[in-house]
C-alpha positions in Angstrom: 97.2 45.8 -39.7 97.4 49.6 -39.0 93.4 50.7 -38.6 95.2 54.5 -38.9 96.1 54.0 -42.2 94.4 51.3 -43.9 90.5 50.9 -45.1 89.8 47.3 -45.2 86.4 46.8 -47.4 84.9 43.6 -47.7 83.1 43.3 -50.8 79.6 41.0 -51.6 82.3 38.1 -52.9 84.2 37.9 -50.1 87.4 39.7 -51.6 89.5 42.3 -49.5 90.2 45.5 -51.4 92.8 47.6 -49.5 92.7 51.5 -49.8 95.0 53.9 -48.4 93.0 56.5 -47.4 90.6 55.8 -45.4 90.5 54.5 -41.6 87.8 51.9 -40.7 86.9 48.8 -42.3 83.8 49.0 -44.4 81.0 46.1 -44.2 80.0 44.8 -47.8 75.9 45.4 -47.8 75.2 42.1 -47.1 75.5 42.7 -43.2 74.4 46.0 -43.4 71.1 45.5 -44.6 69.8 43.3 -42.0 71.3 45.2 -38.9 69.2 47.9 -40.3 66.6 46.2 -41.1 66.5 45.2 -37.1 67.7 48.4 -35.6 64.1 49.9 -37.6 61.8 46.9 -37.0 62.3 47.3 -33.4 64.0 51.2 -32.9 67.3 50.4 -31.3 68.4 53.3 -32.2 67.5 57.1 -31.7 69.2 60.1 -31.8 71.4 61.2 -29.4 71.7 58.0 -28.1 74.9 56.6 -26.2 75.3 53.3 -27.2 78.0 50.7 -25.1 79.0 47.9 -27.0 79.7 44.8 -25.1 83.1 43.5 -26.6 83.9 39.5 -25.7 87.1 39.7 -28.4 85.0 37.1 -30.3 83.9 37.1 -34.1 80.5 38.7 -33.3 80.9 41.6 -31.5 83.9 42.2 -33.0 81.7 42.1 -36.2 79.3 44.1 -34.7 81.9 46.8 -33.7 83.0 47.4 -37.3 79.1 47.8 -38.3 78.6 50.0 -35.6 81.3 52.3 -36.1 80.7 52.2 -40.0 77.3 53.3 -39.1 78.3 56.5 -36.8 79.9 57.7 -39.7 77.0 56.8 -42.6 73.4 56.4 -40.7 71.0 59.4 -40.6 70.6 58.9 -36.9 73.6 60.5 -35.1 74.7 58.4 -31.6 77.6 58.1 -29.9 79.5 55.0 -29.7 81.8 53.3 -26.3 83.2 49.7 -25.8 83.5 47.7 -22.6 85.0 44.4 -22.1 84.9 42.3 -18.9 87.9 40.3 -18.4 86.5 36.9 -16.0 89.9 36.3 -15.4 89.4 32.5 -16.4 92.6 30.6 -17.4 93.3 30.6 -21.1 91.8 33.8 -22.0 93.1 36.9 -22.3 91.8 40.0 -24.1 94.4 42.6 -23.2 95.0 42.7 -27.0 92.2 44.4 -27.6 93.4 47.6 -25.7 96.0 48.6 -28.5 93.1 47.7 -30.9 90.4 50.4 -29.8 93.2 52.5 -29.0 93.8 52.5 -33.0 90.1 52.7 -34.0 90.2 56.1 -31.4 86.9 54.5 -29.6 86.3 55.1 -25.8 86.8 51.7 -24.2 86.5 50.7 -20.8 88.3 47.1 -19.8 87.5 45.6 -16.5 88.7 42.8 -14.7 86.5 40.6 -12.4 87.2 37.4 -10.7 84.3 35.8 -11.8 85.7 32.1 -12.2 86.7 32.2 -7.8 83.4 33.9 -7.3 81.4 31.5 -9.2 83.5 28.8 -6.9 82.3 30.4 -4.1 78.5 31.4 -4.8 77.3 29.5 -7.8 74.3 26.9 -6.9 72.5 25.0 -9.0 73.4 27.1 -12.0 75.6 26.9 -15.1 78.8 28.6 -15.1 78.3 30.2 -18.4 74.3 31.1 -16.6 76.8 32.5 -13.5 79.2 34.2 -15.7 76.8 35.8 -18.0 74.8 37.5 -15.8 78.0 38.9 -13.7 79.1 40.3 -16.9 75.9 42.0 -17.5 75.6 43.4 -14.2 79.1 45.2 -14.6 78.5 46.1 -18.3 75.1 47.6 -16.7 77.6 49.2 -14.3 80.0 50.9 -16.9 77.1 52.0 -18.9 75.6 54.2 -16.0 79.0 55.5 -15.0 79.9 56.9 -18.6 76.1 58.0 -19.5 75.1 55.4 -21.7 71.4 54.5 -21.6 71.8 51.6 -24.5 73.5 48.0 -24.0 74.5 46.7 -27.1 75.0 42.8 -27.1 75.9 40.5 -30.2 73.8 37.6 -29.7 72.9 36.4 -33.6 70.2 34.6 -35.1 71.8 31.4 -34.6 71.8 32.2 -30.5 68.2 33.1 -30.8 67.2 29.7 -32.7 69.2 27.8 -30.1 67.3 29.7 -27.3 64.3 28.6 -28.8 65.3 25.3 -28.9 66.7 25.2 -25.7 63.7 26.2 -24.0 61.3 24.3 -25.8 63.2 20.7 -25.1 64.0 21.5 -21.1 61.9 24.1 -20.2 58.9 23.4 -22.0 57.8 27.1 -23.4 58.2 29.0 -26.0 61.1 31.7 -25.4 63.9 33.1 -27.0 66.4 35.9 -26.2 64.8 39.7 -26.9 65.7 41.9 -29.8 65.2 44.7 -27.8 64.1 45.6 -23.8 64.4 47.8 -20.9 66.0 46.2 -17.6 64.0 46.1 -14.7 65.2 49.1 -13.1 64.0 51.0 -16.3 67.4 53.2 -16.8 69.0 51.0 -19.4 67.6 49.5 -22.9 69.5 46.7 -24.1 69.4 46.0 -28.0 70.5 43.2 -30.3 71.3 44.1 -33.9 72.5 40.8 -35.0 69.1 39.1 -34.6 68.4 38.7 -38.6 72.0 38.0 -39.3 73.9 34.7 -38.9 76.4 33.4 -37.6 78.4 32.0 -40.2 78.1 35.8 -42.3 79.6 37.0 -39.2 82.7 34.4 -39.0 83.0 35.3 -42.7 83.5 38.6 -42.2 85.8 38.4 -39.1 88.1 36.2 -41.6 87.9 38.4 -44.5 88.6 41.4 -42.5 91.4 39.7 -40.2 89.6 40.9 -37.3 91.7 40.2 -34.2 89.6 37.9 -32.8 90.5 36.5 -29.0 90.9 32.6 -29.3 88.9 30.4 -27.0 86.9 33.6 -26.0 85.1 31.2 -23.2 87.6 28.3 -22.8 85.1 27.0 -19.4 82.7 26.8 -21.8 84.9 24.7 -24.3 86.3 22.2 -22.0 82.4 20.5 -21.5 79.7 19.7 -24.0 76.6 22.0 -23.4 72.8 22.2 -23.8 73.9 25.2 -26.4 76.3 23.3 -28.7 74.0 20.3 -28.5 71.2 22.2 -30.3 74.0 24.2 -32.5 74.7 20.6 -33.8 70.8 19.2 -34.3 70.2 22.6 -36.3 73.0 22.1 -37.9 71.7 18.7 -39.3 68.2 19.9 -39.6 69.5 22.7 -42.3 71.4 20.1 -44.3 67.7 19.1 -45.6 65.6 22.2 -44.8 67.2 25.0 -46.5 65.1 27.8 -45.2 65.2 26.3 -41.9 66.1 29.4 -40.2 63.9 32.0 -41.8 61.2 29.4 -40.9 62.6 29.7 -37.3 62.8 33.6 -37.4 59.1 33.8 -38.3 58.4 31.7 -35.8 60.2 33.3 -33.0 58.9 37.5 -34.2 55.8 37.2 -32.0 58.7 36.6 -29.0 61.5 38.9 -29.8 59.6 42.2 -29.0 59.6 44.0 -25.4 55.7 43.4 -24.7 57.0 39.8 -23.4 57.9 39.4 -19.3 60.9 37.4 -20.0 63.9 39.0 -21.0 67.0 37.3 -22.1 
C-alpha cells in the first residue's frame, strides 16, 4: 500500500474506504476520542512540543503513529512529530521494514541497533529479560530524544498493560502500582507520556487489521518462547471479563488515583 497516494479511513464499522487523494490513514473517532480525552486529563501535549514516538513495529504503536500523525495535521495544539525504533538484535525479529515505511509517511525516524540480547547474557542478574531489555531500550530512546531536541517520550502502553500492571503488582509485589500516564524522568529533561491509557487493546488490533498496518511479527519473540507473569494475568482478565462486562472501566477508576505524576514510582 502506497501511503503517497492512498488515504486509508477506517470508519466506526470497521469498513476501509479508500480515497485517492489524500496521504495518511485517518482514525475512525472511536480511537480518537479517548487519546484525547488522555492527552487533556493529564496535558501530554503543549505547544511547540517535540514529541519522539517509540516504534516497536507492533499493533500499538503503530496505532499510535497513525493517531499521532492524524493529529499534527487536525489538533489545535501544533507539535512536532519523530520516530525511533531500537533494534535488540534478538533472533527472529527484524524491523528493517519499517525504514521504507516512515520513509513513505515523510516522518523523521531514527533506527538503532543494540546488542541487547549478548549484553543481557553478560550483565543481567536477577532480572527478567523483557525487565533488562526494556529498560536498555528506554535509556537509548532517552538518548535519541536529547540528541534530536525532543523533550517528550511517547510510549504505547494501553489500558490493558496498565490493568495487568496493576495486577501484577498487587499478586507479587504486594502494592498498589500501575504504569504512569504521564512523568518526568529523574534527571528532569524528558517527560514521558502514554496516550493509549483509556484505550484498549483489542480497538487497537482492530485498527492495525482494518488499516493493514505493517505490523513486525513476533515483535518480542524472547518474550514468546516462555510463559510470563504478564500473559498470565492477560489470561485471568481475560476470564474475569467474560462475566464482568465493565471489568475494565471498573479497573480504570480504580487505578486514576495512580496514573498521575504526584506518585514516586514511575513505570
Amino acid at each position: 500500500m502506497s501511503l503517497e497516494k492512498t488515504e486509508q479511513v477506517i470508519d466506526n464499522s470497521g469498513k476501509s474506504i479508500n480515497s485517492a487523494e489524500k496521504s495518511t490513514i485517518k482514525p475512525a473517532k472511536k480511537l480518537l476520542r479517548p487519546v484525547g480525552r488522555a492527552i487533556a486529563d493529564y496535558q501530554m501535549i503543549q505547544h511547540d512540543d517535540h514529541l519522539l514516538l517509540g516504534l516497536s513495529g507492533g499493533k500499538d504503536s503503530l496505532t499510535l503513529l497513525h493517531l499521532l500523525h492524524h493529529l499534527q495535521s487536525y489538533a489545535p495544539v501544533r507539535f512536532k512529530l519523530a520516530v525511533a525504533t531500537v533494534d535488540p538484535c534478538i533472533e527472529g525479529f527484524d524491523p528493517s521494514p519499517l525504514k521504507e515505511y516512515l520513509a513513505q509517511l515523510g516522518i523523521d525516524y531514527f533506527y538503532q541497533k543494540q546488542q541487547i540480547a549478548e549484553q543481557a547474557a553478560e550483565n543481567m542478574s536477577g532480572d527478567s529479560f523483557c525487565s533488562y531489555c526494556s529498560r536498555m531500550r528506554r535509556g537509548i530512546l532517552y538518548s535519541v530524544a536529547r540528541k534530536n531536541n525532543c523533550n517528550k517520550l511517547v510510549l504505547a502502553q494501553h489500558l490493558d498493560d496498565l490493568a495487568e500492571s496493576f495486577m501484577m503488582s498487587v499478586f507479587h509485589g504486594g502494592t498498589l502500582r500501575t504504569m504512569k500516564a504521564s512523568y518526568t524522568i529523574d534527571a528532569g529533561d524528558l517527560q514521558v507520556i502514554r496516550p493509549l491509557v483509556y484505550v484498549r487493546e483489542r480497538q487497537l488490533a482492530s485498527f492495525a487489521e482494518q488499516a493493514q498496518l505493517p505490523v513486525i511479527a513476533d515483535n518480542c519473540p524472547a518474550c514468546f518462547r516462555q510463559p510470563t507473569q504478564r500473559q498470565h494475568m492477560k489470561l485471568l482478565l481475560q476470564q474475569e471479563e467474560k462475566s464482568t462486562p465493565h471489568l475494565f472501566a471498573n479497573m480504570l477508576h480504580a487505578m486514576r488515583p495512580l496514573m498521575g505524576e504526584k506518585e514516586n514510582q514511575k513505570l
